[in-house]
TORPA-4810 file (N, C-alpha, C, O; in nm, 3 decimals):
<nodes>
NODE_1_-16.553_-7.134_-20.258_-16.626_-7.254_-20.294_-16.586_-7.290_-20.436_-16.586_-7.207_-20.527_X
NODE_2_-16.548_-7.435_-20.456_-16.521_-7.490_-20.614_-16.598_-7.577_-20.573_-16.639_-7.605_-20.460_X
NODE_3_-16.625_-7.640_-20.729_-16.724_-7.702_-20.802_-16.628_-7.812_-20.806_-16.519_-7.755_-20.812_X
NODE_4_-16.607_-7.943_-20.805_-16.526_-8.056_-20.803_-16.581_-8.126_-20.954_-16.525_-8.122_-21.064_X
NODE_5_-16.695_-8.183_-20.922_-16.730_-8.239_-21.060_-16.945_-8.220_-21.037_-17.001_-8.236_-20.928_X
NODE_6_-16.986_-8.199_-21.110_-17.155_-8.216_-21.166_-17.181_-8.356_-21.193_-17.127_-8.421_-21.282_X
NODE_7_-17.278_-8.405_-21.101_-17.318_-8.588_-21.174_-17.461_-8.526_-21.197_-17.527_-8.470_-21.109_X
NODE_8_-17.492_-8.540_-21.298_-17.648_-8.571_-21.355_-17.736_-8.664_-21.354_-17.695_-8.777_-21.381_X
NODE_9_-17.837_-8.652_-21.334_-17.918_-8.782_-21.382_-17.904_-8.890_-21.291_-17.896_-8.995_-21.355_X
NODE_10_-17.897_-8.908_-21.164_-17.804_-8.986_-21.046_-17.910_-8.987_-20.974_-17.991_-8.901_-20.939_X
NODE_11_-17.894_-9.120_-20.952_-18.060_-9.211_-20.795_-17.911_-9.192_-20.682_-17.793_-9.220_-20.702_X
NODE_12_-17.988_-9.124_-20.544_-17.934_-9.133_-20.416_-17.858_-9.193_-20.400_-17.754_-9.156_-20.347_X
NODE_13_-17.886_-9.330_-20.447_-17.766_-9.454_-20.370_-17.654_-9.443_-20.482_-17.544_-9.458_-20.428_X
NODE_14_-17.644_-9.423_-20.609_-17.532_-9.424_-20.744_-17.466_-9.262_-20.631_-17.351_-9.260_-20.588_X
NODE_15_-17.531_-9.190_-20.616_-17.438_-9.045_-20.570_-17.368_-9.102_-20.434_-17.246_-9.093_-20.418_X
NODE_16_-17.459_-9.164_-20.332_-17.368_-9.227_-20.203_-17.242_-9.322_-20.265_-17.142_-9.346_-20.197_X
NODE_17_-17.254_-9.356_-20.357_-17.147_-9.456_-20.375_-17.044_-9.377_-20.441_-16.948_-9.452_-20.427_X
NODE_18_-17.002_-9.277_-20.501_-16.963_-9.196_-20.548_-16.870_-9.101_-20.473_-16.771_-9.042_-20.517_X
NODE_19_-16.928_-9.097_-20.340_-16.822_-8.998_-20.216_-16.734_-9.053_-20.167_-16.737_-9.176_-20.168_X
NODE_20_-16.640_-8.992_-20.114_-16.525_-9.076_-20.093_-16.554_-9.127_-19.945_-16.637_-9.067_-19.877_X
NODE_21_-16.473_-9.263_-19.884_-16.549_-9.334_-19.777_-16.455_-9.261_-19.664_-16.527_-9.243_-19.566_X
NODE_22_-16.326_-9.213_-19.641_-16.262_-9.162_-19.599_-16.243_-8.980_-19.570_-16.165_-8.926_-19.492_X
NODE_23_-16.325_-8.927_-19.645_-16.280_-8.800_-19.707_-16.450_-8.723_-19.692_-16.535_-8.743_-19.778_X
NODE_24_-16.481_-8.619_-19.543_-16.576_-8.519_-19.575_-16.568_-8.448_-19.677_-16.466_-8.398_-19.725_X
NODE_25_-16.748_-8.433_-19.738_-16.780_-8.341_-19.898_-16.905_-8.287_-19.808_-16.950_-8.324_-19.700_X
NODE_26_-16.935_-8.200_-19.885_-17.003_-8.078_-19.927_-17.084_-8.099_-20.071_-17.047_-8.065_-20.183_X
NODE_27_-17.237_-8.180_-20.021_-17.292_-8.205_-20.201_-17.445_-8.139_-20.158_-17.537_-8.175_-20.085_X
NODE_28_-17.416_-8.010_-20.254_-17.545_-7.921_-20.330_-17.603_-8.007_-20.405_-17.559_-8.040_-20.515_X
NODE_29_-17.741_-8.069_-20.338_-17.850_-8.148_-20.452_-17.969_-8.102_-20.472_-18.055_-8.081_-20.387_X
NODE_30_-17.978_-8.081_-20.626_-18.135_-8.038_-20.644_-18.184_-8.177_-20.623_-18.141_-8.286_-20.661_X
NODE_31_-18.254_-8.153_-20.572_-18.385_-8.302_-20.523_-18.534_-8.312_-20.557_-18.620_-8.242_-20.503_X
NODE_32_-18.558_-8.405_-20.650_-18.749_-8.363_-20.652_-18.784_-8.429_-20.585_-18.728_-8.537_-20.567_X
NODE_33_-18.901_-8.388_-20.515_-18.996_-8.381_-20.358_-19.092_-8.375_-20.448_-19.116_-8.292_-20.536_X
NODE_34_-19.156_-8.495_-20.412_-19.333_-8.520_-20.469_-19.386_-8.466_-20.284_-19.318_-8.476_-20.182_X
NODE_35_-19.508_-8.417_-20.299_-19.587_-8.340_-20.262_-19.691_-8.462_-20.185_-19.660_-8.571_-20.234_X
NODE_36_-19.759_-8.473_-20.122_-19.853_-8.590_-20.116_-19.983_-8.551_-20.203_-20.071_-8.636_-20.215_X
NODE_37_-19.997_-8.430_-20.262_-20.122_-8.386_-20.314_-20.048_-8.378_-20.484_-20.107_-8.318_-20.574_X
NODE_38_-19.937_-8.434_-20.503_-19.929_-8.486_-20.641_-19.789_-8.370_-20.695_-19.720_-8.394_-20.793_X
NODE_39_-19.777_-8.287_-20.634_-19.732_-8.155_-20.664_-19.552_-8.239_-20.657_-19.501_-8.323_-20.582_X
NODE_40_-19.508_-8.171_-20.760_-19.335_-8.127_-20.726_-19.272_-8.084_-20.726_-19.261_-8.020_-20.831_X
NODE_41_-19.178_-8.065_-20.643_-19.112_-7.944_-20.648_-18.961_-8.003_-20.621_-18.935_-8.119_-20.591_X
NODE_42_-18.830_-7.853_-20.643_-18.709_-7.923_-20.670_-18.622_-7.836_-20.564_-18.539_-7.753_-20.602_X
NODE_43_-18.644_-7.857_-20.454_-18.546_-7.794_-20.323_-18.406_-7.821_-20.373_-18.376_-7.911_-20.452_X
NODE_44_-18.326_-7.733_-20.318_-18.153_-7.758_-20.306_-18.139_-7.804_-20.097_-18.180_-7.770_-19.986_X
NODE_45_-18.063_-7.889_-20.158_-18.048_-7.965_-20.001_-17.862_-7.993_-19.993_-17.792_-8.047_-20.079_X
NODE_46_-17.839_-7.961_-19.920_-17.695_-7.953_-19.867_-17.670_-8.056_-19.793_-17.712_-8.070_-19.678_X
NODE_47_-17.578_-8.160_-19.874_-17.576_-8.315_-19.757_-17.439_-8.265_-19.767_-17.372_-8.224_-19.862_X
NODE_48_-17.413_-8.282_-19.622_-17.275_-8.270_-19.477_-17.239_-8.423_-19.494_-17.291_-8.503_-19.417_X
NODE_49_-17.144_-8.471_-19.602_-17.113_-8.599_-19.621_-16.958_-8.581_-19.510_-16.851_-8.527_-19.534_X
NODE_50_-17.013_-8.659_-19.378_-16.857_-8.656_-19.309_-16.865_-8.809_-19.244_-16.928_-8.846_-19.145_X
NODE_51_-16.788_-8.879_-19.324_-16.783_-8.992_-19.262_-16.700_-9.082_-19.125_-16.585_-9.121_-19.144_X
NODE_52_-16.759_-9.103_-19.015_-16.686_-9.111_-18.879_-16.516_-9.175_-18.900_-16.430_-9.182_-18.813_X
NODE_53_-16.506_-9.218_-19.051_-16.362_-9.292_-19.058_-16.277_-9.176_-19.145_-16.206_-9.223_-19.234_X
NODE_54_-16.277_-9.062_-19.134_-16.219_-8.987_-19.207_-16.120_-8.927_-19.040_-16.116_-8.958_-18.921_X
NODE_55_-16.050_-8.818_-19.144_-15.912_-8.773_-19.039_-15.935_-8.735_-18.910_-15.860_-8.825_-18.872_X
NODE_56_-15.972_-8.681_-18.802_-16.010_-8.588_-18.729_-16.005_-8.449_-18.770_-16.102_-8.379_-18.739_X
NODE_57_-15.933_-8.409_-18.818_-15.873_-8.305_-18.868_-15.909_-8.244_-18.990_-15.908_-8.129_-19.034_X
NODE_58_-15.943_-8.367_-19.034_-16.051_-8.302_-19.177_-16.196_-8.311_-19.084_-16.253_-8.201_-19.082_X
NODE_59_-16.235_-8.369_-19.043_-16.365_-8.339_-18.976_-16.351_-8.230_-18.920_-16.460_-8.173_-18.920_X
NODE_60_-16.279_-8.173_-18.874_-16.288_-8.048_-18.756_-16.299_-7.919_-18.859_-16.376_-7.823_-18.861_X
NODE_61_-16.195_-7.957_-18.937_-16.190_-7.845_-19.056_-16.310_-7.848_-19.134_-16.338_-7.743_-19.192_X
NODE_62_-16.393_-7.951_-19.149_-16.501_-7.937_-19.246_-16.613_-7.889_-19.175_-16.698_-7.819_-19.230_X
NODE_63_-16.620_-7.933_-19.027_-16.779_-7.903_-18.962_-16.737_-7.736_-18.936_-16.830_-7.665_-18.976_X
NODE_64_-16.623_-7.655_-18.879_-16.598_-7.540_-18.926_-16.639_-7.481_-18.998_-16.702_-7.385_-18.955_X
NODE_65_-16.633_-7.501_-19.178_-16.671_-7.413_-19.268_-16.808_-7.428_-19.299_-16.847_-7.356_-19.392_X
NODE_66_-16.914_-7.523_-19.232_-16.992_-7.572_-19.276_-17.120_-7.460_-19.278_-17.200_-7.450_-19.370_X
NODE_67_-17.120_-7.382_-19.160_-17.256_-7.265_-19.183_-17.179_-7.164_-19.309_-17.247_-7.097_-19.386_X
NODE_68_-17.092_-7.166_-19.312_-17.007_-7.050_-19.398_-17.058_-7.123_-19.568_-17.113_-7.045_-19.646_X
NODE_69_-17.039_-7.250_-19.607_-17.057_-7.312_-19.715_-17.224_-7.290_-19.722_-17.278_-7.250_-19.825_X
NODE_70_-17.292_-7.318_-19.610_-17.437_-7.383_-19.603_-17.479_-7.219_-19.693_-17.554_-7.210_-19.790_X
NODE_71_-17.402_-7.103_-19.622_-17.489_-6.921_-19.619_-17.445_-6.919_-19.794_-17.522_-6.903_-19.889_X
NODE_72_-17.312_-6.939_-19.797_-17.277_-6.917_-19.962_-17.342_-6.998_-20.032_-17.370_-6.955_-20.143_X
NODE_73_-17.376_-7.095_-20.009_-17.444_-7.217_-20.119_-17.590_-7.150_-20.105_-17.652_-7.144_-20.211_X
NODE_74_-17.664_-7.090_-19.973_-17.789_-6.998_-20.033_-17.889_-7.133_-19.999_-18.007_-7.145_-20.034_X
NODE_75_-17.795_-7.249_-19.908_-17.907_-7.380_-19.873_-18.022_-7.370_-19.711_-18.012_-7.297_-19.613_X
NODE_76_-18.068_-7.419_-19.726_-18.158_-7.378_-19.606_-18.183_-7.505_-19.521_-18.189_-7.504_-19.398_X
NODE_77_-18.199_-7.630_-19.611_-18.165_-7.781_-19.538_-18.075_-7.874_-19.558_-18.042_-7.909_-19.671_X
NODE_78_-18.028_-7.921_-19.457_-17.872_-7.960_-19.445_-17.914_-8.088_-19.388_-17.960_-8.092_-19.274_X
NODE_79_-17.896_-8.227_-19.482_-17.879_-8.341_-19.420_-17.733_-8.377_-19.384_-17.658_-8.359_-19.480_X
NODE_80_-17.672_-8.421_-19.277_-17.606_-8.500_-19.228_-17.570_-8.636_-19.241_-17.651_-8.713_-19.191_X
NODE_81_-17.475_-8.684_-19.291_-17.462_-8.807_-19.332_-17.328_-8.884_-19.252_-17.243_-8.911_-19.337_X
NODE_82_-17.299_-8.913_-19.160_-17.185_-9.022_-19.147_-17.146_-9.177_-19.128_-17.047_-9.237_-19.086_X
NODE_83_-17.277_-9.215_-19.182_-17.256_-9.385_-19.171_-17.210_-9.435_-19.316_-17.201_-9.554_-19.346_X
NODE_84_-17.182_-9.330_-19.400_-17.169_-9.376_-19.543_-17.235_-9.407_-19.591_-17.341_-9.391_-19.530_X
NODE_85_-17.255_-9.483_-19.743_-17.366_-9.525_-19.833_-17.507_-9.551_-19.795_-17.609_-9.512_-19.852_X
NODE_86_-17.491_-9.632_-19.675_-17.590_-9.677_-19.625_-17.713_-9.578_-19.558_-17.833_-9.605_-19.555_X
NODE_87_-17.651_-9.461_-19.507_-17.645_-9.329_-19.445_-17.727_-9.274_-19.510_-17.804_-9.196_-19.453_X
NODE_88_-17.740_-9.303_-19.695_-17.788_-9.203_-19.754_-17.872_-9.263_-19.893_-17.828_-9.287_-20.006_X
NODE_89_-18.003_-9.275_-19.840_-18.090_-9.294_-19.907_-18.184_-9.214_-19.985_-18.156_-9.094_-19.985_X
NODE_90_-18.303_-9.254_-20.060_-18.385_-9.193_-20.075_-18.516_-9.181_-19.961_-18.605_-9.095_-19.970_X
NODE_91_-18.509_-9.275_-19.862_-18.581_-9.271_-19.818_-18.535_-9.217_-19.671_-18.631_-9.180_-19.604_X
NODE_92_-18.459_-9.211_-19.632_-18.362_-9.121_-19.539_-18.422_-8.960_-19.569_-18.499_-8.886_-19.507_X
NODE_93_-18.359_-8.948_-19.675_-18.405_-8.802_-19.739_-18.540_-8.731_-19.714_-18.576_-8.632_-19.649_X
NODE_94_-18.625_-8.860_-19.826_-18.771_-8.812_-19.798_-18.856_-8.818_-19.659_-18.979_-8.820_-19.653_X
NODE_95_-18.750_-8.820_-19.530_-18.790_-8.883_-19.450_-18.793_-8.738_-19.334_-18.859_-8.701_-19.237_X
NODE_96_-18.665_-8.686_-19.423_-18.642_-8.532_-19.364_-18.704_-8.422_-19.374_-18.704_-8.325_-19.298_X
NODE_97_-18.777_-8.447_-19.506_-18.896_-8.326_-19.547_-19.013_-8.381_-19.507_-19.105_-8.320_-19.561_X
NODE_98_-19.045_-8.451_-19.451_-19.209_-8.504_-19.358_-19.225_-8.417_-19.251_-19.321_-8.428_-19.175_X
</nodes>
């Protein structure tokens, strides 16, 4: 596992726009999760960025390593993303921890 680049400080949609539109990633996000009782907390969430217009071949190779990345990365929820930007919201997200 390498580290490609760290974005900080980044709203959902600035990080969707950021992946390549062609090209499955692998993005470790700390995420804060408001609580409905006020509480927050900061899960690591593993988004499976594989977009349906990428190679076959990189798809095959990426959904492959993907429990292997998910066990080393130490992630436990794994969103799925292949419609691109649109794919990946905040409210998509918060939609997964309900």
């Amino acid at each position: 596992m390498e580290e490609v680049e760290q974005l900080d400080d980044i709203s959902i949609e600035e990080l969707a726009e950021e992946l390549p539109e062609n090209s499955p990633r692998y993005v470790v996000l700390s995420y804060e999760l408001e609580h409905k009782d006020g509480r927050k907390s900061f899960p690591l969430v593993l988004i499976n960025w594989a977009p349906v217009s990428s190679e076959i071949g990189l798809l095959t190779l990426h959904a492959s390593a993907l429990l292997n990345f998910q066990n080393t990365a130490d992630v436990s929820k794994v969103i799925e993303v292949r419609d691109g930007p649109e794919g990946l919201t905040k409210e998509i997200i918060d939609a997964k921890f309900a």
